[in-house]
DRENPA-3360 file (N, C-alpha, C; in nm, 2 decimals, always signed):
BEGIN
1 = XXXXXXXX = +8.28/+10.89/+9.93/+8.39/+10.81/+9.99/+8.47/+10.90/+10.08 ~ +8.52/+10.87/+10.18/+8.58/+10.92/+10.28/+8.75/+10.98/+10.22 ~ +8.78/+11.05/+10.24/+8.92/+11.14/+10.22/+9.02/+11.04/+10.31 ~ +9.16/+10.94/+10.25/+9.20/+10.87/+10.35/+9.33/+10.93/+10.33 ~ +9.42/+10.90/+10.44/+9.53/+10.92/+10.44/+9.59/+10.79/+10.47 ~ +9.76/+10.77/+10.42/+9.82/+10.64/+10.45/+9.91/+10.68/+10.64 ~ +9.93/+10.58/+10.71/+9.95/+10.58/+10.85/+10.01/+10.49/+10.83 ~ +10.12/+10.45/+10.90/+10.18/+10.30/+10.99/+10.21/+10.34/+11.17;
9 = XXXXXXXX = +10.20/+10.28/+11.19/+10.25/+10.23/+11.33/+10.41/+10.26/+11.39 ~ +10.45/+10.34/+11.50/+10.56/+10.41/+11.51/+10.64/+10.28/+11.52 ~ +10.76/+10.32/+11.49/+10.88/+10.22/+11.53/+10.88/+10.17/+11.66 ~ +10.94/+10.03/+11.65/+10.99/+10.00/+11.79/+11.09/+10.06/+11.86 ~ +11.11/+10.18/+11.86/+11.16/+10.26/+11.97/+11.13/+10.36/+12.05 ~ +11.16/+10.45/+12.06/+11.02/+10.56/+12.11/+10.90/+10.55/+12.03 ~ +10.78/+10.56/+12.08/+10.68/+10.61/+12.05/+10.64/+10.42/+12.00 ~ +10.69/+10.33/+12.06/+10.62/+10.22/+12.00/+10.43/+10.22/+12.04;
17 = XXXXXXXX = +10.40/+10.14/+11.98/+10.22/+10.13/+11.98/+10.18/+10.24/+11.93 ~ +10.21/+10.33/+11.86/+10.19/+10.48/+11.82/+10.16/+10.50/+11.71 ~ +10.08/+10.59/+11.65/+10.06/+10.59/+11.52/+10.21/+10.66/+11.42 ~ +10.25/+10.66/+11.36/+10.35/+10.74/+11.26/+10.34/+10.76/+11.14 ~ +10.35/+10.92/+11.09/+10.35/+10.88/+10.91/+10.46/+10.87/+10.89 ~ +10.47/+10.79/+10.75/+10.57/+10.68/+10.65/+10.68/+10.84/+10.66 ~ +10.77/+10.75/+10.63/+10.90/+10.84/+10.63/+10.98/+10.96/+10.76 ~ +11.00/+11.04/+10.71/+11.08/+11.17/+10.85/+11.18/+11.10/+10.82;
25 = XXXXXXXX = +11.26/+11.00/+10.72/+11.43/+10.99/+10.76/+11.43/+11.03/+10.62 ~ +11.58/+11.09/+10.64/+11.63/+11.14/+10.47/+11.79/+11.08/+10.47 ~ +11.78/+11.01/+10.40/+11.96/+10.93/+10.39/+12.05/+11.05/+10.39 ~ +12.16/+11.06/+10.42/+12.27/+11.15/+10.36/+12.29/+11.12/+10.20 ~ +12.26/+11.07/+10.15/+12.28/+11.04/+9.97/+12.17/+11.09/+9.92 ~ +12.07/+11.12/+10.00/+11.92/+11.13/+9.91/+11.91/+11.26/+9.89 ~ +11.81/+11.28/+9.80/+11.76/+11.41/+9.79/+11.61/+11.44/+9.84 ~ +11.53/+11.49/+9.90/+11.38/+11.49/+9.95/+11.31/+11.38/+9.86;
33 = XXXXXXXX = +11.31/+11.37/+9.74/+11.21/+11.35/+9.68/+11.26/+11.15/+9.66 ~ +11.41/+11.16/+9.64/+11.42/+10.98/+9.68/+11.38/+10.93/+9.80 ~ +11.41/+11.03/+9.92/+11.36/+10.96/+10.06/+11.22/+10.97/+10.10 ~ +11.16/+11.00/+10.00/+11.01/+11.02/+10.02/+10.96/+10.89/+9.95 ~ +11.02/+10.84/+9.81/+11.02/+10.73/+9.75/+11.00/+10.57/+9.83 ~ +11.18/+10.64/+9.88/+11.23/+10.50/+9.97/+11.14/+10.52/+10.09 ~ +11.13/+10.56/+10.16/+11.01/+10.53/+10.29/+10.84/+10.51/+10.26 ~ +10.86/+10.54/+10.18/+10.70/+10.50/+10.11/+10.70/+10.36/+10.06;
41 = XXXXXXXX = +10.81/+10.28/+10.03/+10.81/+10.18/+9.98/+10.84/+10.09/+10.06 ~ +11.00/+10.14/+10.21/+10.98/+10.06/+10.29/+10.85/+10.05/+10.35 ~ +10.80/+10.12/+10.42/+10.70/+10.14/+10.52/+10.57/+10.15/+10.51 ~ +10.51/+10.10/+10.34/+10.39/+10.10/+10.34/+10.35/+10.00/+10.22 ~ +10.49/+10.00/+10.12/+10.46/+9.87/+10.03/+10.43/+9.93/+9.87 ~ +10.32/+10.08/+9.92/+10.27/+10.12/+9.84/+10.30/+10.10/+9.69 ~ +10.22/+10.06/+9.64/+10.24/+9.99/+9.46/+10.24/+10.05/+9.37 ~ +10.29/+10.15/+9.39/+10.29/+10.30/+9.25/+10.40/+10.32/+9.21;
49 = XXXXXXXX = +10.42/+10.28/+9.08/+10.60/+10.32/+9.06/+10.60/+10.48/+9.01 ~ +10.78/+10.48/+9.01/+10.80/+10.64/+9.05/+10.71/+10.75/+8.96 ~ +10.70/+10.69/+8.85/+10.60/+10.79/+8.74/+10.48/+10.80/+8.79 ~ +10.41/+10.68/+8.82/+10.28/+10.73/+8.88/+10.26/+10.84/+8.98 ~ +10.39/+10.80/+9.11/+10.38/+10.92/+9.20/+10.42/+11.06/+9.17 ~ +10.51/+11.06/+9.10/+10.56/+11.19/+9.03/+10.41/+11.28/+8.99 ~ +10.33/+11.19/+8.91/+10.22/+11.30/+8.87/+10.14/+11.26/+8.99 ~ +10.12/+11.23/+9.05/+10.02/+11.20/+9.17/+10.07/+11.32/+9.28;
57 = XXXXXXXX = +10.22/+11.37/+9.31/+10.23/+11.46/+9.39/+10.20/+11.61/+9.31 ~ +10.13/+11.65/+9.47/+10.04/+11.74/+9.39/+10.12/+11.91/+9.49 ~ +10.20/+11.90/+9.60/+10.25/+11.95/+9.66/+10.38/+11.92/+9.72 ~ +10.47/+12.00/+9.80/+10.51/+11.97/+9.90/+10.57/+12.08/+9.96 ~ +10.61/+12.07/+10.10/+10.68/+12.15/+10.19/+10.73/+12.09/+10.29 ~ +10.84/+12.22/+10.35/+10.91/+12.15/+10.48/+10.85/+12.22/+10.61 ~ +10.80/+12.17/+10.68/+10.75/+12.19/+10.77/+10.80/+12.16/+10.91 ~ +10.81/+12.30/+11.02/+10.88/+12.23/+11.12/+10.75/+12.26/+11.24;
65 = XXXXXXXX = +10.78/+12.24/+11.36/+10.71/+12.19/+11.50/+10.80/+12.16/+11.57 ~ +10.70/+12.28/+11.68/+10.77/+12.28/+11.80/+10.78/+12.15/+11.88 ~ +10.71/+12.04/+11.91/+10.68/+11.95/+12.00/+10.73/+11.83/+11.93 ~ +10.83/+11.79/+11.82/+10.93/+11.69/+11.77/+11.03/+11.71/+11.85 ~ +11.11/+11.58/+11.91/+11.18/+11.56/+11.95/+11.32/+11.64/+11.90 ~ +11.31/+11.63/+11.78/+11.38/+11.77/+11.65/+11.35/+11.88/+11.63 ~ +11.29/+11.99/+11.72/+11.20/+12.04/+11.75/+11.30/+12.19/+11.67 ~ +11.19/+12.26/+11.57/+11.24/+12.31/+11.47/+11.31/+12.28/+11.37;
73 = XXXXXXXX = +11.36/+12.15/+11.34/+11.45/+12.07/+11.25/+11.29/+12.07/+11.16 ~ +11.32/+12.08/+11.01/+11.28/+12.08/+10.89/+11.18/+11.97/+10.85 ~ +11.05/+11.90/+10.85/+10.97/+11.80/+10.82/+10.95/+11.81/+10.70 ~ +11.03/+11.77/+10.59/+10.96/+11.75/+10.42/+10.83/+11.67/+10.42 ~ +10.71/+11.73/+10.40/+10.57/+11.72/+10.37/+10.51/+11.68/+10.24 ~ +10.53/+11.56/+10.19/+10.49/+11.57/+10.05/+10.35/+11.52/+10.03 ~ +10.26/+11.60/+9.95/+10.06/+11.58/+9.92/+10.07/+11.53/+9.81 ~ +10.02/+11.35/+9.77/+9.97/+11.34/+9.72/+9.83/+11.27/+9.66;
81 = XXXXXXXX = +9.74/+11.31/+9.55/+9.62/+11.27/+9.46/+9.66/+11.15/+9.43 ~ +9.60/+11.02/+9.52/+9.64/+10.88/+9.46/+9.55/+10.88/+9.36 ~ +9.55/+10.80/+9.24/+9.50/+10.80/+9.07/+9.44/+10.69/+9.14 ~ +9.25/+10.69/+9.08/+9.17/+10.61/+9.03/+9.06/+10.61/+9.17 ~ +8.99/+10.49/+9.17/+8.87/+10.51/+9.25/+8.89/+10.42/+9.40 ~ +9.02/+10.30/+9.37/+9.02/+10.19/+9.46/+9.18/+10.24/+9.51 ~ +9.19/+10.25/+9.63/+9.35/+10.29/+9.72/+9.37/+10.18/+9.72 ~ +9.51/+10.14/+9.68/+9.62/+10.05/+9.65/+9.63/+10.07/+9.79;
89 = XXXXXXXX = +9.65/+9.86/+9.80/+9.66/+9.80/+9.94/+9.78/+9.86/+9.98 ~ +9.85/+9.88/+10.07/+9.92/+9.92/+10.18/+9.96/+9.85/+10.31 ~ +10.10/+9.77/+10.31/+10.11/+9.72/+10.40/+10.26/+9.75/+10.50 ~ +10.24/+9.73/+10.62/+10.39/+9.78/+10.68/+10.47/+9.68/+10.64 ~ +10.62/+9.74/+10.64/+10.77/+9.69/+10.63/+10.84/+9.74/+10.73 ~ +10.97/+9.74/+10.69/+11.11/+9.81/+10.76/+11.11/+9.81/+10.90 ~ +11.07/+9.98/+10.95/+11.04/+9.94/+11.09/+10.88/+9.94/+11.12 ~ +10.79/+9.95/+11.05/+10.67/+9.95/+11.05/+10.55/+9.82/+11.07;
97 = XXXXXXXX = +10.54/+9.78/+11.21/+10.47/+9.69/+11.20/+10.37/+9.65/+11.11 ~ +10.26/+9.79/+11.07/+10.17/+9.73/+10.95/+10.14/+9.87/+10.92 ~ +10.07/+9.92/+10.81/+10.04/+10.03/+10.76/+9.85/+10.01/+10.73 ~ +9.80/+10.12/+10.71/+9.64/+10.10/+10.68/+9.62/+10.28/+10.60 ~ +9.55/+10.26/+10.54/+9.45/+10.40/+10.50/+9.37/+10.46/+10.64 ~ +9.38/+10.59/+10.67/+9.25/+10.60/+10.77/+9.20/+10.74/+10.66 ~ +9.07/+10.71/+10.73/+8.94/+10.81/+10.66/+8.98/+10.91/+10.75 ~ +8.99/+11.09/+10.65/+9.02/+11.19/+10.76/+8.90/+11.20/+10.87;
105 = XXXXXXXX = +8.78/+11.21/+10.83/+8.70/+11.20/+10.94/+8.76/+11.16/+11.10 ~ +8.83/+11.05/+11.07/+8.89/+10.99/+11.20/+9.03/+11.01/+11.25 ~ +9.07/+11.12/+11.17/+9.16/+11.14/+11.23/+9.18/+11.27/+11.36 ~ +9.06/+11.33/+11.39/+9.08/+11.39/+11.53/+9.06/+11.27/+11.61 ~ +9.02/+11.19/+11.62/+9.01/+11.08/+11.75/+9.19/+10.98/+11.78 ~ +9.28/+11.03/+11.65/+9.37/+11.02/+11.67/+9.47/+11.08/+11.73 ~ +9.49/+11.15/+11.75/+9.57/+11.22/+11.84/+9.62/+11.24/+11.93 ~ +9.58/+11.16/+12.05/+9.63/+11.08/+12.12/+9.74/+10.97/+12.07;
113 = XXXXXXXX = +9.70/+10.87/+11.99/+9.74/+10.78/+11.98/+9.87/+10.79/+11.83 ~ +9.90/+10.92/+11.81/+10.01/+10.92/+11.70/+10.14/+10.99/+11.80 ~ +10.28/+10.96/+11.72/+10.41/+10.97/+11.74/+10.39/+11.14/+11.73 ~ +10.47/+11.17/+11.85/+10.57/+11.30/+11.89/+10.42/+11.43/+11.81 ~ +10.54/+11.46/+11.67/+10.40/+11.61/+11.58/+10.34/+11.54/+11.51 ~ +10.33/+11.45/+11.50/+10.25/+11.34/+11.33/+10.08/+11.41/+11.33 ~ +10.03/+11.44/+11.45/+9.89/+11.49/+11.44/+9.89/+11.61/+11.38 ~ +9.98/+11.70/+11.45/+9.99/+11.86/+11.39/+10.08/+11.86/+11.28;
121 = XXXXXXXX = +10.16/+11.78/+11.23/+10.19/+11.77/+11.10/+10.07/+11.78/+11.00 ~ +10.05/+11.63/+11.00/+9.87/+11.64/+10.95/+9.76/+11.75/+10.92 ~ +9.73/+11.76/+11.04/+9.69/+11.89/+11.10/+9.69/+12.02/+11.02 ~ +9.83/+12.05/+11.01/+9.91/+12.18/+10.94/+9.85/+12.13/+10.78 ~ +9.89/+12.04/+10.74/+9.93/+11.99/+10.60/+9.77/+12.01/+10.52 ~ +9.66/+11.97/+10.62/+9.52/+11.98/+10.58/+9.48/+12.11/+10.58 ~ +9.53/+12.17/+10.68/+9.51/+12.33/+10.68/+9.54/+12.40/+10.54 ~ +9.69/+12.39/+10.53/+9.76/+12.48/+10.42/+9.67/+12.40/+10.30;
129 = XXXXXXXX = +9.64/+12.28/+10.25/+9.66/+12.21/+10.13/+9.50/+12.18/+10.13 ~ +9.45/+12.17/+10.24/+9.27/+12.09/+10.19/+9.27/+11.99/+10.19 ~ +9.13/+11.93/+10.26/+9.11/+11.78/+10.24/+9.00/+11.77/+10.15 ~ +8.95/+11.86/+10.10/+8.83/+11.85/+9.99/+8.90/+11.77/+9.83 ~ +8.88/+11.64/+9.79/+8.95/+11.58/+9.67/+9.06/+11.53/+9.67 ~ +9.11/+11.57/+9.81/+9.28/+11.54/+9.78/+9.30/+11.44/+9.92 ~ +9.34/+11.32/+9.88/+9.38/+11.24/+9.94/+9.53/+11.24/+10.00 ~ +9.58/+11.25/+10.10/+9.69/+11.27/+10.16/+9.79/+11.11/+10.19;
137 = XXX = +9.90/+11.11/+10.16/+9.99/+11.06/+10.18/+10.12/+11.14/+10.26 ~ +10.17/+11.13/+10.33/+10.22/+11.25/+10.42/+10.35/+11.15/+10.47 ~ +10.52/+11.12/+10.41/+10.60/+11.07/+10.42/+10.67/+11.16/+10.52;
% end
């Protein structure tokens, strides 16, 4: 089975029709690890409550890029091992038209078609972390 990662669709502002990963906003109240929560839940629905993901994250870091509009501003990166054999459906909210899994296989043919660094986010995140077993969610 293919190595997937979770994706939505950029906001209706810059970068509309665009691919985006879930999350890049961090409230002023939050701490990384709630706004990673909360955008995961606005923006993809995803059905894992916070315990499951707690042991499901298997990494994280802040990661910056040159070619974000925020260009050297901080990208918290969080990797995690979704539990079991079937990926929990996923669907867009908030500003996210709709969300889907894509198989990494397919994600060099994306790159074109994702928001601002979201490719070389990815990109980086598979580099440092591996796509061998580990399924990526990337808020």
């Amino acid at each position: 089975m293919p190595q997937p990662c979770a994706a939505d669709p950029a906001r209706p502002r810059p970068g509309q029709g665009l691919w985006a990963l879930p999350g890049r906003f961090v409230e002023p109240r939050d701490t990384l690890w709630q706004s990673c929560l909360r955008e995961l839940e606005e923006e993809t629905a995803l059905p894992l409550n916070t315990d499951t993901l707690q042991t499901a994250c298997k990494a994280w870091k802040c990661l910056t890029t040159p070619t974000a509009a925020c260009a050297g501003a901080p990208s918290p990166v969080f990797v995690f091992h979704v539990p079991g054999t079937q990926l929990p459906t996923v669907q867009g909210g908030d500003d996210a038209a709709t969300a889907r899994w894509v198989p990494l296989r397919d994600l060099p043919g994306l790159e074109t078609q994702m928001f601002e660094d979201h490719f070389h986010v990815l990109r980086r995140c598979l580099a440092r972390f591996g796509s061998a077993g580990l399924p990526v969610a990337l808020p």
